[in-house]
DSSP file (Angstrom, degrees, kcal/mol; ACC not computed):
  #  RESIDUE AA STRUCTURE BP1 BP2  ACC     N-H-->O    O-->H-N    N-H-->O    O-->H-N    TCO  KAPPA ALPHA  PHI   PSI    X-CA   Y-CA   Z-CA
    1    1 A X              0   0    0      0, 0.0     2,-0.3     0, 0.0    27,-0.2   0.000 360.0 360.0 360.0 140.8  -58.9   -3.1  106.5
    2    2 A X  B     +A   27   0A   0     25,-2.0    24,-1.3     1,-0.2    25,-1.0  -0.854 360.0  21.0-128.6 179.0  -59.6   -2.1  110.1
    3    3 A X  S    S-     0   0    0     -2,-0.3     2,-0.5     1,-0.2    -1,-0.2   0.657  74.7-179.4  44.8  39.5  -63.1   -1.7  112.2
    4    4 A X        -     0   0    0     21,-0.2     2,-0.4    -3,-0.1    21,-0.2  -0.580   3.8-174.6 -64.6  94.5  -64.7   -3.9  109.4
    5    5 A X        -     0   0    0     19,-1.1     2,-0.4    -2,-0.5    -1,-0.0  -0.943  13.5-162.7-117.4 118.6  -68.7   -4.0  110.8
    6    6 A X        -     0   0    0     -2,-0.4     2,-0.3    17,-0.2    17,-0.2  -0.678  12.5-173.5 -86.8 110.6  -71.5   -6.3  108.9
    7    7 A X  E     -B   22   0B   0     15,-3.2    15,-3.1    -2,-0.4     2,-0.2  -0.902   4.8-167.4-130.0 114.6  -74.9   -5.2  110.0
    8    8 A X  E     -B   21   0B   0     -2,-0.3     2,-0.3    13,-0.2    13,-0.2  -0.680   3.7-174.3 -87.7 138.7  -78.1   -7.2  108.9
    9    9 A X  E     -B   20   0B   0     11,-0.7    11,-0.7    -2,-0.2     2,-0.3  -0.729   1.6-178.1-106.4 152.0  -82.2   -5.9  109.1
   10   10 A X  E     -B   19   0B   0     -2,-0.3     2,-0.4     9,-0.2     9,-0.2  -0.812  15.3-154.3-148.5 136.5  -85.3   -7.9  108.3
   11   11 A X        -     0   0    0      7,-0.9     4,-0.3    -2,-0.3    -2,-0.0  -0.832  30.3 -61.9-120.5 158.8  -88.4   -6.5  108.6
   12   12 A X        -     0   0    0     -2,-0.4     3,-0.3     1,-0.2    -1,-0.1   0.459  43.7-126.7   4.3 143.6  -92.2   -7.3  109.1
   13   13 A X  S    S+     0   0    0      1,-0.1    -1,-0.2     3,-0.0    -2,-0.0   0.756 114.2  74.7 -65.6 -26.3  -93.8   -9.9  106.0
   14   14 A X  S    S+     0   0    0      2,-0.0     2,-0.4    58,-0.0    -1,-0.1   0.712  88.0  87.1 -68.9 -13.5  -96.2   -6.7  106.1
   15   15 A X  S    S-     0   0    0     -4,-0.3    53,-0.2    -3,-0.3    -4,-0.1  -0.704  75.6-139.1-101.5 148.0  -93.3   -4.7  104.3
   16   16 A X  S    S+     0   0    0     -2,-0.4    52,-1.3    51,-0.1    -1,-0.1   0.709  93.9  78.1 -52.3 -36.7  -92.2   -4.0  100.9
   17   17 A X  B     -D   67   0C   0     50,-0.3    -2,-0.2     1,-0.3    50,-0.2  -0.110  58.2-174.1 111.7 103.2  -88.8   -4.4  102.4
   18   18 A X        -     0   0    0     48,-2.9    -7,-0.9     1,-0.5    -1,-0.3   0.383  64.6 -44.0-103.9-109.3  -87.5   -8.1  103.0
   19   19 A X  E     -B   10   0B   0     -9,-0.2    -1,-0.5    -2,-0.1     2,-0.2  -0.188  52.6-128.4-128.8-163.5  -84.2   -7.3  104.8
   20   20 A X  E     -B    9   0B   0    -11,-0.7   -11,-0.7    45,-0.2    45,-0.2  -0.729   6.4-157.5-160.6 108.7  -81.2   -5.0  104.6
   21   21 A X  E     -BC   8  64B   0     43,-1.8    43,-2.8    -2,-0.2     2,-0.5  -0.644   5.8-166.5 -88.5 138.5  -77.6   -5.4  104.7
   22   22 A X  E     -BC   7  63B   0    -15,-3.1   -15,-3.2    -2,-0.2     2,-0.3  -0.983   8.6-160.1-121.9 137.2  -74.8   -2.6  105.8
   23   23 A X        -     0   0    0     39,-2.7     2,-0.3    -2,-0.5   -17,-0.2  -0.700  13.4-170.1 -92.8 153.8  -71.0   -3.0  105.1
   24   24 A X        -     0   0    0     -2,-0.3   -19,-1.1    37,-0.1     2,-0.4  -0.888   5.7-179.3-144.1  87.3  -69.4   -0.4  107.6
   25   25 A X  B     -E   60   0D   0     35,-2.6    34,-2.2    -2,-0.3    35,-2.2  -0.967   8.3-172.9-101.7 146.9  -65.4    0.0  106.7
   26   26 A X        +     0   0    0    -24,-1.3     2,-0.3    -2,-0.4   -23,-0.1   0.805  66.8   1.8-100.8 -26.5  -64.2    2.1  109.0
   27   27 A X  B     +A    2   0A   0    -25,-1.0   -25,-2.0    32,-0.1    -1,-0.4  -0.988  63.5 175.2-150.0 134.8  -60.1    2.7  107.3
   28   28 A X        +     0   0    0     -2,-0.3     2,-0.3   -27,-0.2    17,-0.3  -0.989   5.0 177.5-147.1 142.1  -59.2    1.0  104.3
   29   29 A X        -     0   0    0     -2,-0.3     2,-0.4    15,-0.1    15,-0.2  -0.987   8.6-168.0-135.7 154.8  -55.5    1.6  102.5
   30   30 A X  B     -F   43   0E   0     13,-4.0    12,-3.0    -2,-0.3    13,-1.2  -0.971  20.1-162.5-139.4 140.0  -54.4   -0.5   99.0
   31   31 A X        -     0   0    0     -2,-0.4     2,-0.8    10,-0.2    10,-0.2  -0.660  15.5-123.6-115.5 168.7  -50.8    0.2   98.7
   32   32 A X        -     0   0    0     -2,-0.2     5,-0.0     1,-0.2    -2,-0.0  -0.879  22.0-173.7-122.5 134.8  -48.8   -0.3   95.3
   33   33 A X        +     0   0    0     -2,-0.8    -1,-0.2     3,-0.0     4,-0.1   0.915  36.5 124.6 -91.8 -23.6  -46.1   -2.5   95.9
   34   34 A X    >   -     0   0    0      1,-0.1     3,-1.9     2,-0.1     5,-0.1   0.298  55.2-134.8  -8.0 109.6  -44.3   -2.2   92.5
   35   35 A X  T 3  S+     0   0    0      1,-0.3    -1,-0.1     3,-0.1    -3,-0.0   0.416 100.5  47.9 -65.8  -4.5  -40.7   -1.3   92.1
   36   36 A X  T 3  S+     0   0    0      0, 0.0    -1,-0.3     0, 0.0    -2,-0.1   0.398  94.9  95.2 -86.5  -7.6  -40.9    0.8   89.7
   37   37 A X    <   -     0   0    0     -3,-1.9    -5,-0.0     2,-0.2     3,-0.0  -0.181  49.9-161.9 -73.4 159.5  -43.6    2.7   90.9
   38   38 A X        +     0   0    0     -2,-0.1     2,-0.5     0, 0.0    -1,-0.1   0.415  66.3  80.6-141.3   8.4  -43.7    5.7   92.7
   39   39 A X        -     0   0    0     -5,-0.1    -2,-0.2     1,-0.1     3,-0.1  -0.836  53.7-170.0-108.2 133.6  -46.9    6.2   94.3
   40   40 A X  S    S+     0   0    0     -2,-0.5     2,-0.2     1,-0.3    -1,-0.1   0.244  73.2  36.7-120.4  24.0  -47.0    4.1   97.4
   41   41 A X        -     0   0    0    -10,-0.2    -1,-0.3   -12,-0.0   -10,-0.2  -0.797  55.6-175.6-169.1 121.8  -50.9    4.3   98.4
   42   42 A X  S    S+     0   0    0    -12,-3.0     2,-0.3     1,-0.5   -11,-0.2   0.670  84.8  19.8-107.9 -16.4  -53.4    4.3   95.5
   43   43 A X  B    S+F   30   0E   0    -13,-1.2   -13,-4.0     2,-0.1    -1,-0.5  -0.894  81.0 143.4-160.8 146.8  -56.5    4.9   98.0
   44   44 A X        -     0   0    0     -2,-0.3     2,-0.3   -15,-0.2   -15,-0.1  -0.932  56.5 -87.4 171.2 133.6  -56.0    6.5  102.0
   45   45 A X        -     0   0    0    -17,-0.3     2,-0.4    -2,-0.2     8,-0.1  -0.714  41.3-134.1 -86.1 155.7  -57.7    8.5  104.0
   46   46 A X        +     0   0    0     -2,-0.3     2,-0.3     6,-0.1    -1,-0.0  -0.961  34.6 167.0-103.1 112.6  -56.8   11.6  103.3
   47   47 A X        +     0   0    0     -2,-0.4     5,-0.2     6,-0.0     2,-0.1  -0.776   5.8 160.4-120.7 132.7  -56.1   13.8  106.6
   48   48 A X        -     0   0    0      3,-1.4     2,-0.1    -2,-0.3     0, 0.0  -0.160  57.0 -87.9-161.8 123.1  -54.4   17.3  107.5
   49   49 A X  S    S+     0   0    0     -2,-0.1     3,-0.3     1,-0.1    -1,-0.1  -0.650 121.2  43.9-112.5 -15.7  -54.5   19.5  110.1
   50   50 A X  S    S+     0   0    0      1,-0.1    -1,-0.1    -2,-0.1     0, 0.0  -0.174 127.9  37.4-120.6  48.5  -57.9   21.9  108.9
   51   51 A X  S    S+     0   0    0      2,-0.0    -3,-1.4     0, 0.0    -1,-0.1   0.062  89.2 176.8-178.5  75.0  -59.5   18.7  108.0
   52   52 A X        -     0   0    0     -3,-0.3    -6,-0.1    -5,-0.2    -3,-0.0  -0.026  42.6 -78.9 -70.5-177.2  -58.4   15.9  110.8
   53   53 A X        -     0   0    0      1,-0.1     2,-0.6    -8,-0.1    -1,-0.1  -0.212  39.4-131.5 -67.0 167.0  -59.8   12.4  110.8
   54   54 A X    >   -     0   0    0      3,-0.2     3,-2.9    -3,-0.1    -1,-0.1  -0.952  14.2-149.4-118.7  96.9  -63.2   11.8  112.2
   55   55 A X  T 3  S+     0   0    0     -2,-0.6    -1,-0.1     1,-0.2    -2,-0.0   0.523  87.8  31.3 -16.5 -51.3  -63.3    9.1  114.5
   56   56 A X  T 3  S+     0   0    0     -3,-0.1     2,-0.4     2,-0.1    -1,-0.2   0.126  91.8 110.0-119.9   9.3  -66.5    7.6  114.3
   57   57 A X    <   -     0   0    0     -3,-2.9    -3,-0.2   -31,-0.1     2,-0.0  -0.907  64.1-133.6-106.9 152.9  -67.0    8.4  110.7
   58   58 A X        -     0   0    0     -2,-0.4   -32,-0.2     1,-0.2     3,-0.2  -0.086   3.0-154.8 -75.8 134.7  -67.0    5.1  107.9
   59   59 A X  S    S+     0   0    0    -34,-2.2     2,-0.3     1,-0.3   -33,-0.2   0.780  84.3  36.1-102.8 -21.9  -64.8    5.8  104.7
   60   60 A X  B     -E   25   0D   0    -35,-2.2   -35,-2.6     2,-0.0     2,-0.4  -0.903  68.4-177.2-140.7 128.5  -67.0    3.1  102.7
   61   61 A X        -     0   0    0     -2,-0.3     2,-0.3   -37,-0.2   -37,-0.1  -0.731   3.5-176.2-131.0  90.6  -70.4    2.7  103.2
   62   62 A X        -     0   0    0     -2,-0.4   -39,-2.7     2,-0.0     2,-0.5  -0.492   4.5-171.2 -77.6 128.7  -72.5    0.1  101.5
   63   63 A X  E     +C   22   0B   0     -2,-0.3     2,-0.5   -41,-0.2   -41,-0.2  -0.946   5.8 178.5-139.9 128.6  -76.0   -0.7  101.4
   64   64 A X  E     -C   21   0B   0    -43,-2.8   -43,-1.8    -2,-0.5     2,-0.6  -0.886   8.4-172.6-121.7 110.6  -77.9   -3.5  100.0
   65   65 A X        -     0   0    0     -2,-0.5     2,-0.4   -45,-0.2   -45,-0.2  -0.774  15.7-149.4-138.0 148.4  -81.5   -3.9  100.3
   66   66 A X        +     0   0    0     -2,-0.6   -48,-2.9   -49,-0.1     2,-0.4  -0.361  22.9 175.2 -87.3 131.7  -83.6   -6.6   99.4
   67   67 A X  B     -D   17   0C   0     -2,-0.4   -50,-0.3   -50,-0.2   -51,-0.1  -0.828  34.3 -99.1-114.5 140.4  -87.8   -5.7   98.1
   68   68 A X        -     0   0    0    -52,-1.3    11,-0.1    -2,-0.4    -1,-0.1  -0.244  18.3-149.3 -35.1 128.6  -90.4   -7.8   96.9
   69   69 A X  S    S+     0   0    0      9,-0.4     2,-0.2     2,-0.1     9,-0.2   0.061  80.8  36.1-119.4  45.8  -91.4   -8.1   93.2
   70   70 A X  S    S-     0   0    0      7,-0.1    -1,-0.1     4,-0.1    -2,-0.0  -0.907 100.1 -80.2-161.6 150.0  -94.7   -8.7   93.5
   71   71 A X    >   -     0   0    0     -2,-0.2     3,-1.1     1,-0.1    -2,-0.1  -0.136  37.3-119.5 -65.1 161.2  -97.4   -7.5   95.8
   72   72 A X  T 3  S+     0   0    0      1,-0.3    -1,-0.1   -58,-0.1   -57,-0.0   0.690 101.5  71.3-103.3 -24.5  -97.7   -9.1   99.2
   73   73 A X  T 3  S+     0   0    0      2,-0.0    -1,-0.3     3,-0.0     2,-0.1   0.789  81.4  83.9 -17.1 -61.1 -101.3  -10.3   98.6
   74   74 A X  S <  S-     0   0    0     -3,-1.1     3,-0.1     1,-0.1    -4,-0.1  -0.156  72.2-146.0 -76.3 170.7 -100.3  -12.7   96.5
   75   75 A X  S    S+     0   0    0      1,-0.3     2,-0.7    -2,-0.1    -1,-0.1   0.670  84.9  57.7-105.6 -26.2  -99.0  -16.3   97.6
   76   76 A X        +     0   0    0      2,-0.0     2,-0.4     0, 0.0    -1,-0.3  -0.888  66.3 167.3-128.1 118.0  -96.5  -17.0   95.0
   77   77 A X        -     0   0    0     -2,-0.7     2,-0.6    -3,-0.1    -7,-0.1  -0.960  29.1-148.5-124.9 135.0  -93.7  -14.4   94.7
   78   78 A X              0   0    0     -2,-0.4    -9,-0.4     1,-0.2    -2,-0.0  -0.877 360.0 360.0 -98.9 125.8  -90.1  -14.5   92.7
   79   79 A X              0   0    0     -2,-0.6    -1,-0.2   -11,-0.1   -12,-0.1   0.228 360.0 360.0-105.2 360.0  -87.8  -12.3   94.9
């Protein structure tokens, strides 16, 4: 994996919204080593000359965020 960037949020108590995590990979390859095999990259970005790489854009992009499950009124909440 390269350019691997971890970005955490939290916001206001006043939001439904407790925080928010982003996974950022920027290039990722899993190659198959097998010797019998005959595929030597099972996932790659894929590139070619009318559709070069994009510098600054993430080839997997995950997002997790966590919300209340109960209304913010109340004093006792199971999140």
């Amino acid at each position: 994996m390269v350019q691997l960037r971890l970005q955490h949020e939290t916001y206001p108590p006043t939001c439904e919204q407790v925080c928010r995590v982003v996974l950022l990979i920027g290039e990722m390859e899993v190659r198959d080593k097998l010797a019998n095999s005959e595929i030597n990259k099972l996932l790659y970005q894929y590139t070619t000359e009318a559709m070069p790489r994009q510098s600054h854009a993430s080839m997997v992009r995950m997002g997790i965020c966590s919300i209340l499950m109960c209304k913010i009124k109340l004093n006792s909440c199971c999140c």
